[in-house]
N, C-alpha and C positions, 0 to 999 in steps of 0.2 A: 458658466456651467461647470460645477465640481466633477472631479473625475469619477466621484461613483454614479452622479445622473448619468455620465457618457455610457457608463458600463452597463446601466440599468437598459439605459434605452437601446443599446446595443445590443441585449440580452432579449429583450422583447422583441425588436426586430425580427431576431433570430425566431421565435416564437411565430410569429407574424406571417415569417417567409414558410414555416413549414408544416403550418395548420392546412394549408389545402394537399400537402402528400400525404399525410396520414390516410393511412388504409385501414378499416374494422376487421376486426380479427372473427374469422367463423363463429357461427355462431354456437356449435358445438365445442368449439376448444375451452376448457375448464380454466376459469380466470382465478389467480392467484390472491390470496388475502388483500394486498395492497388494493390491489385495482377493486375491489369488493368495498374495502371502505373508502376508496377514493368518489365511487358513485354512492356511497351513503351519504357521504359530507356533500357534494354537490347536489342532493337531494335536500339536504339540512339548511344548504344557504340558501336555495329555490326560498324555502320557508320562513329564513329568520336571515335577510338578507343584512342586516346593520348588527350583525354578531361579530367579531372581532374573531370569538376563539374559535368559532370555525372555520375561517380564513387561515388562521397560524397552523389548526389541527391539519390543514390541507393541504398546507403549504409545508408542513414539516412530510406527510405522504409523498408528496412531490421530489421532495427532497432525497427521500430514503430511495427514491425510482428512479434519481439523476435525472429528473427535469428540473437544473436550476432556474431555469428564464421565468417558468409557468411557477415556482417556489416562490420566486422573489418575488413577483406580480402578486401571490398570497400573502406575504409577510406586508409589504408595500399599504394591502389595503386593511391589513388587522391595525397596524402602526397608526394608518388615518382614522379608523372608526374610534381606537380607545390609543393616547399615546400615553399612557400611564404604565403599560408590563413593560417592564426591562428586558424580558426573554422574547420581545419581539421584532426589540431594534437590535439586540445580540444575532438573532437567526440571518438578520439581513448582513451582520457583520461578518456571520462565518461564510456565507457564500459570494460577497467581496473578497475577503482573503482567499477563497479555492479560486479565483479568478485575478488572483495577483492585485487587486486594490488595494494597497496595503493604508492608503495613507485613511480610504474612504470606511475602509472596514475597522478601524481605528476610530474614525469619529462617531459611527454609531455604537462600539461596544461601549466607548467615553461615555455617549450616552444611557446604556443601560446601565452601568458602574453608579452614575448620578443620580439613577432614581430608585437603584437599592444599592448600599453602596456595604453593604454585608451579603452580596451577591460571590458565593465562592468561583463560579462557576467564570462569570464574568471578569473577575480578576485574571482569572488562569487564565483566560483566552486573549489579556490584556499581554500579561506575561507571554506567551508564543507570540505575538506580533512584536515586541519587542526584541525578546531571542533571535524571530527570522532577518529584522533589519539588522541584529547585534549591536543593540543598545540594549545592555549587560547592567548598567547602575537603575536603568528601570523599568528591567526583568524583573530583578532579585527584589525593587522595591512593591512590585504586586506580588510574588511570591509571599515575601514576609506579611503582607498584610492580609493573605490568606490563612497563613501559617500562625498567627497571633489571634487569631480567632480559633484558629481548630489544629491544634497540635498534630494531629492524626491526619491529615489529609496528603494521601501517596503523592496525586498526581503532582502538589507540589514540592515535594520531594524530588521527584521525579525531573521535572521541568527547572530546579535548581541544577541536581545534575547534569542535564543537557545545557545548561549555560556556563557550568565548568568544563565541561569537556570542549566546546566551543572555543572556550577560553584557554583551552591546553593543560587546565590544572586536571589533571587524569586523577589525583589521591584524593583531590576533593569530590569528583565527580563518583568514582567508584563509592564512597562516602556517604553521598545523598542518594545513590542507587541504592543501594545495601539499605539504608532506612525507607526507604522508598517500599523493599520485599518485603522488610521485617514488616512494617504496616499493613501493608495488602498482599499476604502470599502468593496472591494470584495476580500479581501487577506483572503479566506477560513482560510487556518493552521493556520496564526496566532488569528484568532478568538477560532478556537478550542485549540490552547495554552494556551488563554488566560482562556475558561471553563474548561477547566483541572485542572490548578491552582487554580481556585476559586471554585471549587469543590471539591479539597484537603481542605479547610477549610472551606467546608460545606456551603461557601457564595452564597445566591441565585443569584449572580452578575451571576453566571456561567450559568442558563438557559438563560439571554440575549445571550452572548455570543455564545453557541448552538444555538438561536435562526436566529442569526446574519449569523452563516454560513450559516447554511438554505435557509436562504432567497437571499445568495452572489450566491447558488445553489441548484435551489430546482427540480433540476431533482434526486436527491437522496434524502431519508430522514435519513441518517443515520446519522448527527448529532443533529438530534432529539432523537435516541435512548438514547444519553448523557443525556438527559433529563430526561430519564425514570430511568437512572441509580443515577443519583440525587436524587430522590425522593425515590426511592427502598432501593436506601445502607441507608438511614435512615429511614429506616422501615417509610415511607409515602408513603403505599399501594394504598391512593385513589387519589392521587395526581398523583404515576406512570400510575394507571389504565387508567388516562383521558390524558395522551397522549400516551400510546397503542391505545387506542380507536381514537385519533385522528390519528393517522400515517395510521390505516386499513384503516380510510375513505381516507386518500393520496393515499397510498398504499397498495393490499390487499395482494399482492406478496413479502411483507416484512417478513420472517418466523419469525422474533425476535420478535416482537410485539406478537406474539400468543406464543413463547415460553414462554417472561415474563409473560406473565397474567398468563398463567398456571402454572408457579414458583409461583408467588405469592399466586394464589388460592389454592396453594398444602402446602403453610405455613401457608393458613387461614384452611386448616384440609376442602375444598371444593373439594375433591376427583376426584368426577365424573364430575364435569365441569372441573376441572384442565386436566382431562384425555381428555375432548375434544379438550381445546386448546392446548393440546403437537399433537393430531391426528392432526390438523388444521397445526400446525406446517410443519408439515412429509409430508404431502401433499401439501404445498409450494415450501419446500427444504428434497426431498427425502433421500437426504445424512449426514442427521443431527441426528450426536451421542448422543449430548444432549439430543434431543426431546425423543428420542426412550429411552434412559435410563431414563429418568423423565415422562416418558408413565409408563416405565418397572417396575418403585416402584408405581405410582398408580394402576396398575393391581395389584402387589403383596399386596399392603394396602387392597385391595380389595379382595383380596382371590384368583387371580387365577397366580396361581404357572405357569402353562404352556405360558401363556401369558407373564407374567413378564419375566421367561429366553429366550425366540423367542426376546421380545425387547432389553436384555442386552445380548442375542450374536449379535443381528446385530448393535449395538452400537458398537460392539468388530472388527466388520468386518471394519468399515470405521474409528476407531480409535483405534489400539489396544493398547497404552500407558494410555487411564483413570484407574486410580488405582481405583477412587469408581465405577467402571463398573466391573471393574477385583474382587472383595470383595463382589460386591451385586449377580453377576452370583455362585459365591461358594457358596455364601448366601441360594443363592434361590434351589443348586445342592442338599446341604447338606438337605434342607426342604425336597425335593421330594424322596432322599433317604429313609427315616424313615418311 
């Protein structure tokens, strides 16, 4: 038995054990696009049950919903009805590799690569399996045979750079990042590769860069926070402060932006405003260890013992592995004992 049957059937099991806890959702709660076409396409196979593509069409909704067990059970049976599309032994291949099958999800993308083998899509996804195991001479040889076909295609660009940098060659990799933008201006990852890098050496090139994704997508500001962390890790506290303060104005529902200022104000010895913006924090993103532990030393800076351990056991509650949470709760035990 190959190790992607083991996974298969492992995955369906999984399916299997948890079909009788499902519960129906009211039947007033307004159901979401997915689940709308998910019971059209199970309405569609009711009717045209040896269709192929409505299995894949199903099984790719599945997919997009994070049921991969019930996904692959779709792909599994479109692959049996027609084994002729390449995009449907590829599908089964991506959701081996999100489950570590590497060797399994490898022989089916092989498979779609041989029955279109001008498949760009399937190349590249050849090239990441190759990249994650780091076998680098046959990365770059699906790359290049992407690339020989279509000059202009980012993501291989893209995905040579991430095998230079792998490989430590940083000039080459910034290299293929940089053609990688110029192609596709909106090639997010590779703009934040390219501020990663030039942030390891402290090069302000890297706030373009941050700025660049941003603006590729500014329905999130989270490569902006890049920004703050530029300025921060080199102790340039007023420099991070003015894009905290710029992301609230984006954003007021960003909890980091109020964790770091309160970091920072808690290393300028600003106590009491540092303690508002960890509060400010908490009340964005209720489930944040951080905040509550960096609440939990300004209470205790501040004298009140009962406060500080309420914040560093419920820091313990949603994250019990922080060691300086697990040290400062003894801390604060051993104070209230004496």
């Amino acid at each position: 038995m190959t190790r992607s049957t083991m996974i298969f059937i492992g995955l369906l099991g999984i399916l299997l054990t948890n079909c009788g806890e499902q519960k129906q959702p009211p039947k007033n709660q307004t159901e979401n696009p997915l689940s709308l076409e998910l019971k059209r396409l199970d309405d569609a196979i009711q009717q045209k049950p040896q269709d192929a593509s409505l299995y894949f069409k199903r099984g790719k909704i599945r997919s997009n919903m994070k049921q991969d067990s019930l996904a692959l059970v779709d792909f599994q049976k479109a692959v049996q009805l027609d084994s002729t599309k390449a995009e449907y032994f590829s599908a089964i291949g991506d959701i081996l590799f999100e489950h570590k099958d590497i060797s399994g999800s490898v022989a089916w993308i092989q498979k779609a690569v041989t029955l279109n083998p001008d498949d760009e899509v399937a190349h590249l996804k050849m090239a990441k399996l190759f990249l994650y195991t780091e076998d680098y001479p046959k990365a770059f040889a699906e790359i290049n045979t992407v690339l020989r076909g279509n000059v202009y295609n980012p993501e291989a660009y893209f995905l040579k750079g991430m095998c230079y940098k792998s490989m430590k060659d940083t000039n080459k990799a910034i290299s293929s990042f940089q053609t990688a933008v110029q192609t596709d201006p909106r090639f997010i990852d590779a703009h934040l590769q390219l501020a990663i890098i030039y942030e390891s050496r402290k090069d302000p090139l890297a706030l373009k860069y941050y700025e660049n994704a941003y603006k590729a997508d500014s329905s999130t500001v989270e490569p902006l926070y890049g920004q703050i962390m530029f300025w921060q890790n080199q102790n340039k506290f007023e420099e991070a402060k003015k894009v905290c303060k710029r992301i609230i104005e984006i954003d007021r529902n960003y909890p980091k932006s109020y964790y770091n200022l309160g970091w920072m104000l808690l290393q300028e010895d600003s106590v009491e405003k540092a303690k508002r913006h960890f509060e400010m924090a908490i009340q964005v993103k209720p489930d944040y260890p951080e905040a509550y532990f960096n609440r939990g030393l300004c209470s205790e800076i501040l004298g009140d013992n009962t406060a500080a351990e309420a914040d560093y056991k419920q820091a313990l509650s949603f994250n019990p592995e922080i060691q300086p949470v697990k040290e400062a709760l003894q801390r604060i035990q051993q104070k209230t004992k004496k």
